[in-house]
C-alpha positions in Angstrom: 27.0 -18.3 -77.0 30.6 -19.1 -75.3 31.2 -22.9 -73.4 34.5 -24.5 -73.2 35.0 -27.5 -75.1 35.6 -29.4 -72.5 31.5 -29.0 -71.6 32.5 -27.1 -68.5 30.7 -23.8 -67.7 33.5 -21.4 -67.5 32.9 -18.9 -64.6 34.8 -16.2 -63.4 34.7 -14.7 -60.0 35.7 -11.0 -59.9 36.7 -9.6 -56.6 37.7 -7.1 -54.1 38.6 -7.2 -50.9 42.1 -6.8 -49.1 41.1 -9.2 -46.3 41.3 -12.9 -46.2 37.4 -13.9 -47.5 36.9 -17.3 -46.2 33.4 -17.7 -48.2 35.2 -17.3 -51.6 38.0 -19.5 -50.6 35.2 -22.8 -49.7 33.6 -21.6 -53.0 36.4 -22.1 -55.2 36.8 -25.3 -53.0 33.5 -26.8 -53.3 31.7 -26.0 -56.7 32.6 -29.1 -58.9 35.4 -28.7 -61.3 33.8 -31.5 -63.5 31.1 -28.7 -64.3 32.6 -25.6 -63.4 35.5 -24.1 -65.1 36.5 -21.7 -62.5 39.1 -18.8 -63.1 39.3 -15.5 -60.6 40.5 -11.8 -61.0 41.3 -9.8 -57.8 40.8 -6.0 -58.5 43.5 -4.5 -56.2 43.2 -0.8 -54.9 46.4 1.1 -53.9 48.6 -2.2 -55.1 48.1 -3.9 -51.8 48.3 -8.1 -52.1 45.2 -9.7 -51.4 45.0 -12.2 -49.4 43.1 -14.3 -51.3 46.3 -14.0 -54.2 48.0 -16.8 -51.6 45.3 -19.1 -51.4 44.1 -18.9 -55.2 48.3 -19.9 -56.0 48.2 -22.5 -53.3 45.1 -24.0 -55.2 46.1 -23.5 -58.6 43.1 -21.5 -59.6 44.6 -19.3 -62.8 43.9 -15.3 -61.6 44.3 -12.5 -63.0 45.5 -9.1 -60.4 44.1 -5.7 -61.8 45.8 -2.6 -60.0 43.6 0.2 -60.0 42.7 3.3 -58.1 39.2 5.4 -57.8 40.1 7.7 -61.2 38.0 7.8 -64.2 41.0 6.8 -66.5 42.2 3.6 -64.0 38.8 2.9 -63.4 38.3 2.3 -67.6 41.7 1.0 -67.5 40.4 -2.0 -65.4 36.7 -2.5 -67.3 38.4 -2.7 -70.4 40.9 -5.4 -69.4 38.3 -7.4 -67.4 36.5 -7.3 -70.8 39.8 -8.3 -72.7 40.0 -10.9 -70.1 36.3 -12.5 -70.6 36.1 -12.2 -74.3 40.0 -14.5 -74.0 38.7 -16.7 -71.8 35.4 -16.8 -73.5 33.5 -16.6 -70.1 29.9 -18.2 -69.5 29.2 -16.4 -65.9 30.7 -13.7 -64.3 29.7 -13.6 -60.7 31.0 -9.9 -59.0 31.5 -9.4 -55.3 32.3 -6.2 -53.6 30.9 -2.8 -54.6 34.5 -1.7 -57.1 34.5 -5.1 -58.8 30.9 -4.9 -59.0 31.6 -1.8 -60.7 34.6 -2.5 -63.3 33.6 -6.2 -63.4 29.7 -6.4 -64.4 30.6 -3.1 -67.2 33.1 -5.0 -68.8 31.4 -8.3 -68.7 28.6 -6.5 -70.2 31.0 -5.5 -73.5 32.1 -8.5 -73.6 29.1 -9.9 -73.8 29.3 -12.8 -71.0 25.6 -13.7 -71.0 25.1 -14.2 -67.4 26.3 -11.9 -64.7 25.7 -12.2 -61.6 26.1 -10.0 -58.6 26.3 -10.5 -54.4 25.1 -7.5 -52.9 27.5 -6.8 -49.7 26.2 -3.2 -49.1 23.8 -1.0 -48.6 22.4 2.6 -50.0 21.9 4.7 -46.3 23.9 7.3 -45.6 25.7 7.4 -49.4 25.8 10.4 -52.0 24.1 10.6 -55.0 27.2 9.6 -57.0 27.2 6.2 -55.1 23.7 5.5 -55.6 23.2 6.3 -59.4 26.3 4.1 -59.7 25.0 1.4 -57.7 21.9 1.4 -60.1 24.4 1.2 -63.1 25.7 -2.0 -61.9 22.0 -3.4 -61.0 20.4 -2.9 -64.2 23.8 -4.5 -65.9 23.8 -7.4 -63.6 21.2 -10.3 -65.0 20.8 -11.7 -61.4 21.3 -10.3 -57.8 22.0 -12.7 -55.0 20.6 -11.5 -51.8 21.9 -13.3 -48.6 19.3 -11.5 -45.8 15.7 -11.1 -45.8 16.7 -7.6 -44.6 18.6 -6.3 -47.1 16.1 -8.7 -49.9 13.2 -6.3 -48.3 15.1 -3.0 -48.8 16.4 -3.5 -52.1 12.9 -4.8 -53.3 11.8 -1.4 -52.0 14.3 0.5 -52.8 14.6 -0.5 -56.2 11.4 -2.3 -57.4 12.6 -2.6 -61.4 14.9 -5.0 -60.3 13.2 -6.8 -57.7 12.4 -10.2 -60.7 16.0 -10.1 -60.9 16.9 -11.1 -56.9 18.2 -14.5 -56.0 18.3 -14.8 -51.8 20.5 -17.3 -50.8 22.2 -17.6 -47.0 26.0 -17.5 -46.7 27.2 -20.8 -45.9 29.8 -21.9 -43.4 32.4 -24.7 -43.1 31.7 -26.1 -39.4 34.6 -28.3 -40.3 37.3 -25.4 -40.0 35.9 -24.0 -36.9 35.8 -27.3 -34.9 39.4 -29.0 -36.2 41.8 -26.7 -34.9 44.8 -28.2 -33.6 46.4 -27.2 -30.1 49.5 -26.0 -31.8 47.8 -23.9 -33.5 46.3 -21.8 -30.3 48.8 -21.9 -28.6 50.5 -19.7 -31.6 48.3 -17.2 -31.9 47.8 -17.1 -27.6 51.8 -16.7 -27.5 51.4 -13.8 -30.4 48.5 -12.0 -28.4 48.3 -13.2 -25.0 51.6 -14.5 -23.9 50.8 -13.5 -20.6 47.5 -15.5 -20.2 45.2 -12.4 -19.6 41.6 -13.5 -18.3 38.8 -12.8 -19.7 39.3 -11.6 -23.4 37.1 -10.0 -24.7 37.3 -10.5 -29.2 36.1 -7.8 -31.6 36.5 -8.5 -34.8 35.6 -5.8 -37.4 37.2 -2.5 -39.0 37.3 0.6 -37.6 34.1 1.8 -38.6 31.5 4.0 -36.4 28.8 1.7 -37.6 30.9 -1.2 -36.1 29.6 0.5 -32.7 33.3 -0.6 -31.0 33.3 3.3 -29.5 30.6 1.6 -27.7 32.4 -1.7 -26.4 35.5 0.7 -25.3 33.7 2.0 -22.4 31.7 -1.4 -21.5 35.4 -2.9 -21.3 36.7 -0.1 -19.0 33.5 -0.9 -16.7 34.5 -4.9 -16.5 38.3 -3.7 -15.8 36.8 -2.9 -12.0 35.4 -6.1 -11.6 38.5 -8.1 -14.0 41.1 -6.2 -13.9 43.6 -8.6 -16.1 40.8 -8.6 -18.8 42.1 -8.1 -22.0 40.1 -6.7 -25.5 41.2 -7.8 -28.6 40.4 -5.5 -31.5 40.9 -7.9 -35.0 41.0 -6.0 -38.4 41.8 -3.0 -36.5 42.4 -0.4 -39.3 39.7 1.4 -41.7 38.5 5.5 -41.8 36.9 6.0 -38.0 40.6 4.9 -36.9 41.0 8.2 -35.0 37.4 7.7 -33.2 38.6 4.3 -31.8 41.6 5.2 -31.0 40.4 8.3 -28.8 38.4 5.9 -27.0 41.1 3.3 -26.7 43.2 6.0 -25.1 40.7 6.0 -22.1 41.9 2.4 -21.3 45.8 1.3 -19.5 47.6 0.5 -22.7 48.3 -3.2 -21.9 44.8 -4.0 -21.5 44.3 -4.0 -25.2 45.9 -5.2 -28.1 44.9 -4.2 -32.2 45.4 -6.7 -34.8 45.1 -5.5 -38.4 45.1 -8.9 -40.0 45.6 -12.5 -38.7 45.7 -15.4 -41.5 44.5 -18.0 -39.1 41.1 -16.6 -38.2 39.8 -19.6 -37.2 42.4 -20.2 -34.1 41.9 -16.3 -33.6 38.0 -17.1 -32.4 39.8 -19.8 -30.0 42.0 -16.6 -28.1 38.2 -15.4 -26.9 35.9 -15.6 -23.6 33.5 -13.9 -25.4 32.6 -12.0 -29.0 31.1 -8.6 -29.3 29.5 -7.4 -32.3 27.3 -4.3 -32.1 26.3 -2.8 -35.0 24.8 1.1 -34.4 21.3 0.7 -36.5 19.4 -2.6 -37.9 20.2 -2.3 -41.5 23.8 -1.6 -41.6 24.9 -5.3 -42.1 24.4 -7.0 -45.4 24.5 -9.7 -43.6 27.0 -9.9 -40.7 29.6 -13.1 -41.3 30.6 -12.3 -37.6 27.5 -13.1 -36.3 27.8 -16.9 -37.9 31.4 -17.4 -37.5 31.3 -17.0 -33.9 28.5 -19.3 -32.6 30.4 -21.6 -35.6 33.0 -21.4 -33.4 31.7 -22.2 -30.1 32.2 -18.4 -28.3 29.4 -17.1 -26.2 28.7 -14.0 -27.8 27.3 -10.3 -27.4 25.0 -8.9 -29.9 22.9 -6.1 -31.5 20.6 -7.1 -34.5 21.4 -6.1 -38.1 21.5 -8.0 -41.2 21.3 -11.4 -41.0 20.6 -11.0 -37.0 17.0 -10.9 -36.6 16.5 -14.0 -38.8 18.1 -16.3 -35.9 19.5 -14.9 -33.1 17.4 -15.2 -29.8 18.2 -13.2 -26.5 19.7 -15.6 -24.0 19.1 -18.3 -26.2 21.9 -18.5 -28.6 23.5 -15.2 -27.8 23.2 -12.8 -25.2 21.3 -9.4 -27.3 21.3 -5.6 -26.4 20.4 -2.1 -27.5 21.9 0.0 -30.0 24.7 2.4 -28.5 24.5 1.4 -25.1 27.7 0.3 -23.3 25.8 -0.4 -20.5 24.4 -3.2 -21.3 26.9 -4.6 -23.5 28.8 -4.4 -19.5 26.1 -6.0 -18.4 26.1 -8.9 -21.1 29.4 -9.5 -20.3 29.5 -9.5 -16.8 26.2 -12.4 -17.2 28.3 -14.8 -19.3 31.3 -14.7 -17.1 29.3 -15.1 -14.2 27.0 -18.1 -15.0 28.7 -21.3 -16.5 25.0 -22.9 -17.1 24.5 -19.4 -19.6 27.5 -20.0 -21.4 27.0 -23.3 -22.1 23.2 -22.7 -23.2 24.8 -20.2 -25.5 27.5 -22.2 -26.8 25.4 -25.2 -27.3 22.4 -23.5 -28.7 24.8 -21.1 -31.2 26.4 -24.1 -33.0 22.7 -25.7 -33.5 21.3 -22.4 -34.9 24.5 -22.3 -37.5 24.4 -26.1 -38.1 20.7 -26.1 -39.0 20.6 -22.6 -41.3 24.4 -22.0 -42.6 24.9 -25.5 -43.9 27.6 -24.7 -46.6 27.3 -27.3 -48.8 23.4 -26.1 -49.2 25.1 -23.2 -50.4 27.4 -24.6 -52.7 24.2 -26.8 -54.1 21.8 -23.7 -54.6 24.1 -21.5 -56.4 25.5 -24.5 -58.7 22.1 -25.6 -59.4 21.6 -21.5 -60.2 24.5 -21.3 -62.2 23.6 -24.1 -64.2 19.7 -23.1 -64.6 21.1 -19.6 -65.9 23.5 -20.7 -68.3 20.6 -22.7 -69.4 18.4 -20.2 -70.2 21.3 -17.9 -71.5 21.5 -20.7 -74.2 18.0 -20.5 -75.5 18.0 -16.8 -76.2 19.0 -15.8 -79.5 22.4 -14.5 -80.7 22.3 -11.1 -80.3 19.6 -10.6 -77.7 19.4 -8.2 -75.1 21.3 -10.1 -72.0 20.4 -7.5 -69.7 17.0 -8.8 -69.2 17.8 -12.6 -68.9 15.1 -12.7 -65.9 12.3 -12.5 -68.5 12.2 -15.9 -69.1 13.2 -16.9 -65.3 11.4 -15.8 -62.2 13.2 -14.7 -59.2 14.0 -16.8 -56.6 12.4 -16.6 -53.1 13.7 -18.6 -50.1 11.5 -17.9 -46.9 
């Protein structure tokens, strides 16, 4: 059994994901250093920077960057330097996030023997080949714990895949109210003279990639429908890039080009939220969310917000309560959602109100922090009583899953 010297737990977050990930970043942020020993590596596709390579130098967490691309050859290239890497570093926990480092990260903690490894589950099995899902097995039966962050996805997996169901930790993303609610002036004013110099009313945010599950070919026409009745409107497509680009853009190309702008990545996310009148997320179908960090991050941020339910969704949100909800694939109503915030200031201030409560009381992030610490800990704990040698595959055996209502 591995432990620094210091009496630290040494844990290693393996990652990827091009986009900045604020959830890792209050992570790495918040776990205690005085128990946690924290290290991270970024498994790059294509050689593109992450941006979590900026914050991670800025904080002087030690990372190490793994290139790679979806071969066999790079694909052993990269387990067999993230084993190289824990078997150095002499790594406690791994803890994988996104479905390549998932991949690469739990095999080659696995050969290194790191006794607890832990996986976030950010995706889901409908709709992918057969490849994908034996794959997706793989990493479940090498993982010793899966953390679950929506009843939904809990439910499906536990179906799905009952022989790992005792090995499924459900614990809600967490989110830092803090950075949503302390944003200067200055800062707004940037981002409005970058995207809206000329003061376009109302503007319409959508922030997700170009994804036909994303349901933005639905918003397109909803938009073109408010353009009679607001004609300086203004839709504002964030993280606009990913492989339905040609869909969107068809239905972009229904639209005057200046009533739109795309955005492929903006840093300062939190001042982004501040640009909008109103937020539309409309997944097509109920399950293809994880969880949906959207639907949190803009109630966190005080935006009066259009919905469909998926992921995390049905666990909170309440028609004309906190946000204003409405039917798969149906532009019409997201028009009509739009057109009933903009018209009643009482609505938008029950939304607005209502939205931050909901967050505050659910997506505490320091809960967060707490449960997986206290997780971390308990793991590493049993990990220690097992004797050398043992099987760590089945850790779980002598800890039962955890269940959060």
């Amino acid at each position: 059994m591995t432990h620094s010297s210091s009496g630290r737990i040494k844990l290693a977050f393996i990652v990827s994901i091009e986009v900045r990930w604020l959830h890792l970043e209050w992570m790495c942020r918040e776990l205690d250093r005085e128990q946690f020993d924290i290290s991270v590596v970024l498994v790059c596709l294509g050689g593109r920077t992450p941006s979590l390579q900026k914050f991670l130098t800025e904080s002087g967490i030690p990372f190490q960057r793994i290139d790679c691309s979806l071969n066999p050859i790079s694909l052993i290239r990269a387990t067999h330097t993230i084993c190289r890497y824990c078997l150095g570093r002499k790594i406690d926990i791994v803890h994988t996030h996104m479905f390549l480092a998932s991949l690469v990260g739990l095999l080659g903690a696995f050969f290194a023997r790191v006794p607890v490894r832990v996986n976030t589950r950010h995706h889901h099995l409908k709709h992918r080949s057969r490849p994908i899902i034996w794959l997706d097995h793989l990493a479940n039966h090498l993982a010793t714990r899966i953390v679950i962050a929506s009843r939904l996805v809990h439910e499906r997996l536990f179906d799905e895949q009952a022989s790992v169901s005792h090995k499924l930790a459900r614990i809600r993303f967490g989110i830092d109210l803090e950075s949503f609610g302390q944003i200067s002036s200055h800062r707004i004013a940037q981002l409005k003279q970058k995207y809206n110099p000329s003061n376009n009313f109302p503007v319409i945010g959508v922030i997700a990639r170009y994804l036909e599950s994303k349901g933005i070919q639905y918003i397109i026409p909803a938009f073109r429908q408010l353009l009679q009745e607001h004609p300086s409107a203004l839709l504002v497509l964030a993280y606009a890039r990913g492989p339905d680009k040609q869909l969107i853009r068809k239905a972009l190309a229904e639209l005057p080009s200046d009533r739109y702008i795309e955005i492929e990545f903006e840093d300062d996310v939190f001042a982004l939220y501040q640009l909008f009148d109103i937020c539309v997320h409309v997944p097509v179908e109920i399950d293809l969310e994880t969880f949906g960090l959207i639907y949190i991050e803009a109630l966190a941020a005080g935006i009066p917000t259009v919905f469909t339910l998926s992921g995390v969704g049905p666990e909170f949100l309440v028609h004309k309560r906190n946000t204003w909800l409405v039917d798969y694939r149906n532009s019409d109503q997201i028009h009509q959602g739009l057109e009933a915030i903009l018209e009643s200031r009482e609505l938008r201030e029950k939304l607005i109100l209502n939205g931050h409560n909901s967050v505050e009381a659910l997506f505490d992030l320091h809960q967060m922090v707490r449960s997986i610490a206290d997780l971390y800990r308990e793991w590493f704990r049993l990990a220690k009583t097992r004797k050398p040698g043992a099987n760590t595959t089945h850790l779980d055996e002598v800890s039962p899953p955890v269940r959060i209502p």
